[in-house]
C-alpha positions in Angstrom: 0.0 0.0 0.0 1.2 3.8 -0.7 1.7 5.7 2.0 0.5 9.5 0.9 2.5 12.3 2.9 -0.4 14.8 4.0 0.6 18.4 1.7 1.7 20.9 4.1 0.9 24.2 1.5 -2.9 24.0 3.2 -1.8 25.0 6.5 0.7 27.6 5.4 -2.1 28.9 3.1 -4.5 29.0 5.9 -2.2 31.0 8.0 -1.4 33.8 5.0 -5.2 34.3 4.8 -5.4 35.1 8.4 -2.5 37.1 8.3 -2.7 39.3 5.1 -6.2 40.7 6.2 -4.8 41.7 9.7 -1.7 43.0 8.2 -3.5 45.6 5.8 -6.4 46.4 8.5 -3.6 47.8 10.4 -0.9 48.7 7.4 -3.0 50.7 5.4 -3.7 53.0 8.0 -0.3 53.3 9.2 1.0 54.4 5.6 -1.9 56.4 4.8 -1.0 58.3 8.2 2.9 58.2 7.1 2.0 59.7 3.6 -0.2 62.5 5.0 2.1 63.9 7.1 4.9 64.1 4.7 2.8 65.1 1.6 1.4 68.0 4.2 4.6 69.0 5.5 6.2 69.7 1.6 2.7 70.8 0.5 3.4 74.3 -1.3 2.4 77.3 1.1 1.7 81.0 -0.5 3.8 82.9 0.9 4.9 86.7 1.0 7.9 88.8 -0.5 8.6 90.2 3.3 8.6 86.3 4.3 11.2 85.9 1.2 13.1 88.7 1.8 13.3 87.4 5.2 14.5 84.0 4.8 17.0 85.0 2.5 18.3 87.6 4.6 19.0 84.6 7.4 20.2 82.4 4.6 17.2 79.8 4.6 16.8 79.3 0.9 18.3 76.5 -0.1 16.5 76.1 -3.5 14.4 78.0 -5.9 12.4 78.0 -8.9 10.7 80.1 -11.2 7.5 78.6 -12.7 4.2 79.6 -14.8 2.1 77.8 -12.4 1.8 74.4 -11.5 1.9 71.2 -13.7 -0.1 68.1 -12.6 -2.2 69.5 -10.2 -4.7 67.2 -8.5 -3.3 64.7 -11.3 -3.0 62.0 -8.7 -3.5 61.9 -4.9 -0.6 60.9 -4.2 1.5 63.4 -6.7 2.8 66.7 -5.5 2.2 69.7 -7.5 5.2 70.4 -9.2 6.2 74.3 -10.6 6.3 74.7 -14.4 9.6 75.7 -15.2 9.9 79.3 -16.6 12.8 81.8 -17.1 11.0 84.5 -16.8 7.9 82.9 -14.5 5.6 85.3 -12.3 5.7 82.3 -9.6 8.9 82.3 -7.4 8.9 78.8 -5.4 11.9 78.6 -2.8 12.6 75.6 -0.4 13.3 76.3 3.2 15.8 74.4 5.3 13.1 71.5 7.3 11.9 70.7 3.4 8.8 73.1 2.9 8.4 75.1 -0.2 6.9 78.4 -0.6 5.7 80.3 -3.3 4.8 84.0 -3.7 2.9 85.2 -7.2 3.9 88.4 -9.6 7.2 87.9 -8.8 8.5 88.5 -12.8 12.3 89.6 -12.8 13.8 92.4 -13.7 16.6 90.7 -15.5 17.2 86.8 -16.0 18.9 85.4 -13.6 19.6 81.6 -14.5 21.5 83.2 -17.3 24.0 85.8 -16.4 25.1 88.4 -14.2 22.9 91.6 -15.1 24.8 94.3 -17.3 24.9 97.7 -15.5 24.9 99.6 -19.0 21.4 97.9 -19.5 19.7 99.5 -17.1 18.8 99.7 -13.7 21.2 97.0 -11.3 19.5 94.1 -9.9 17.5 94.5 -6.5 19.0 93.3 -3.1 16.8 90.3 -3.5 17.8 89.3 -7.3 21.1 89.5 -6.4 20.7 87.1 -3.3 18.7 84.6 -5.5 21.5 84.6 -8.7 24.0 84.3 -5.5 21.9 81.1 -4.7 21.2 79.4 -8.1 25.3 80.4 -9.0 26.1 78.1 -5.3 23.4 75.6 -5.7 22.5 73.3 -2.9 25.6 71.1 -1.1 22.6 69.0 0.4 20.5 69.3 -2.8 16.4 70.1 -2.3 15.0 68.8 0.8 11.6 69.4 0.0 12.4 66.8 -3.2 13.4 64.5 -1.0 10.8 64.2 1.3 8.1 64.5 -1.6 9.8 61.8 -3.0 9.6 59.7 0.1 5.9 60.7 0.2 5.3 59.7 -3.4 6.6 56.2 -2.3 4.5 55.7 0.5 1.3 56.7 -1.5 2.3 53.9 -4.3 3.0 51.3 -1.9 -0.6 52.2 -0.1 -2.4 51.9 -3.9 -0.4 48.4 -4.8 -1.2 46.6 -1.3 -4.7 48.2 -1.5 -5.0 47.0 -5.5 -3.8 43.7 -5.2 -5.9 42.9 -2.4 -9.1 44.3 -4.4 -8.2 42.2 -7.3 -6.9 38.9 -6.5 -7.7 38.8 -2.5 -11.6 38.0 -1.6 -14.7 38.8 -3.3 -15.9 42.5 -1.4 -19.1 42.2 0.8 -20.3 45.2 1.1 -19.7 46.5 -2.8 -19.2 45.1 -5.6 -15.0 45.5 -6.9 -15.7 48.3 -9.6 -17.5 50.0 -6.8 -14.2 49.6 -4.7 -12.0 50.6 -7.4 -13.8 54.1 -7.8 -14.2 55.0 -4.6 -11.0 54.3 -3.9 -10.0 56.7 -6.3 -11.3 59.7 -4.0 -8.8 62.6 -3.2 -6.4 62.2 -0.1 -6.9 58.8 -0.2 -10.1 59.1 1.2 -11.5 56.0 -0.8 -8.9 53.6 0.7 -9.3 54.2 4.3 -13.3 54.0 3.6 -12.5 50.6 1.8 -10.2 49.7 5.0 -12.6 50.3 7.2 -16.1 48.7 5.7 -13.8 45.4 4.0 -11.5 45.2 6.9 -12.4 46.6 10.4 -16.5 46.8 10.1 -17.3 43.9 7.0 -20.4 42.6 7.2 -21.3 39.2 8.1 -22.7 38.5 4.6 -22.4 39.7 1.0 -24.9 43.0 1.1 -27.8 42.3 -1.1 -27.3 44.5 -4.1 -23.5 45.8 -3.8 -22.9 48.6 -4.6 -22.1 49.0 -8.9 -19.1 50.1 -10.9 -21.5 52.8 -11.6 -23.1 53.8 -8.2 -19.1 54.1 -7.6 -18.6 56.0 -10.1 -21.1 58.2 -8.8 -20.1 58.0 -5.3 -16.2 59.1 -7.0 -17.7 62.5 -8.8 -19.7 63.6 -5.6 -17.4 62.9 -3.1 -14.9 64.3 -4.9 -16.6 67.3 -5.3 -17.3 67.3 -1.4 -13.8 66.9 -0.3 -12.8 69.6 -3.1 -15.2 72.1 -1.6 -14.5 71.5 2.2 -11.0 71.3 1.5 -11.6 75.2 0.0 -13.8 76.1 2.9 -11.1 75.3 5.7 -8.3 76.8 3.6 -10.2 80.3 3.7 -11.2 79.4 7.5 -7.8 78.3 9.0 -5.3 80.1 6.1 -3.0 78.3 4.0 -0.5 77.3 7.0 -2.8 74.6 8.3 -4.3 73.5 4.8 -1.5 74.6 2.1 -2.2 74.0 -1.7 
């Protein structure tokens, strides 16, 4: 008679189902917290022309930029607005020592100066403050852009988040209280918002049984354009109610 060794894969597999779900109920969370402090901290914060004359005065800009505006806004909630390179740009964007960028508007040179040093016989010589900044993009930065670093970091963190929260959409259990399209666009809701409301109905309040009549690629789609409208709005509303220190953009 054959003697049939019992497979020991159905134990190890029973294990990684109990463990996966506990890992992400308390992972995504923890990343989402990770992400949103860093994207806050290097989230770009108008500022003032006393506040840049300031902190170049004490030596605290380590980087600068002029842009047009800003490209990819709002592209992707985990992307950082980034400014649109231009010589000549109204938008001055400077990067303090801790890693926070601020920006100040009609700020248009009065001579180029990530070309050359001005030419006195052209006209009037360069203002206290253009001279500081040529000084500054001449140097560069020893310890590069800190703000670049940490919206890098923060970038990383929000891509890890969307995988782990993807894969487990995909190929982990069937949903019970929506259907996966439904998942899928309301997890796309700004901030991340979708994925902690998906954590938190699929992983720390699921329902005992599959909800008669889950929720629809379309009701999620739905759900996606109002929300996101919502969270637009508020967002707006506590910007003007607590200034752009507390909610930058």
């Amino acid at each position: 008679m054959v003697e049939v060794t019992p497979s020991r894969s159905r134990p190890f597999d029973g294990r990684w189902r109990e463990i996966v779900p506990v890992a992400l109920r308390w992972g995504l969370p923890v990343l989402w917290v990770l992400w949103a402090g860093l994207a806050w901290w290097v989230e770009p914060r108008q500022s003032t022309e006393a506040q840049l004359d300031r902190d170049l005065a004490t030596g605290q800009v380590v980087a600068f930029q002029r842009a047009s505006g800003w490209a990819d806004d709002g592209a992707y909630w985990g992307s950082r607005p980034r400014p649109q390179f231009a010589t000549n740009g109204a938008m001055l964007v400077w990067t303090v020592p801790n890693g926070q960028s601020r920006y100040i508007l009609d700020a248009t040179p009065a001579w180029d100066s990530h070309l050359a040093e001005p030419d006195p016989s052209a006209g009037a010589p360069p203002s206290w403050r253009e001279a500081r900044l040529a000084t500054i993009s001449a140097a560069g930065s020893a310890d590069g852009d800190p703000g670049q670093r940490i919206g890098n970091a923060a970038g990383l963190l929000a891509g890890v988040l969307t995988l782990l929260w993807l894969g487990r959409l995909i190929v982990g259990a069937p949903p019970l209280a929506g259907s996966r399209w439904f998942w899928f666009w309301v997890g796309l809701l700004p901030f991340g918002t979708g994925v902690l409301a998906w954590t938190y109905r699929e992983l720390w309040k699921p329902p005992q049984a599959p909800v008669p009549g889950r929720g629809s690629g379309w009701r999620g789609f739905g759900w996606l354009i109002l929300a996101g409208i919502g969270i637009s709005l508020l967002v707006s509303v506590a910007r003007i109610v607590f200034g752009t220190t507390v909610v930058p953009g």
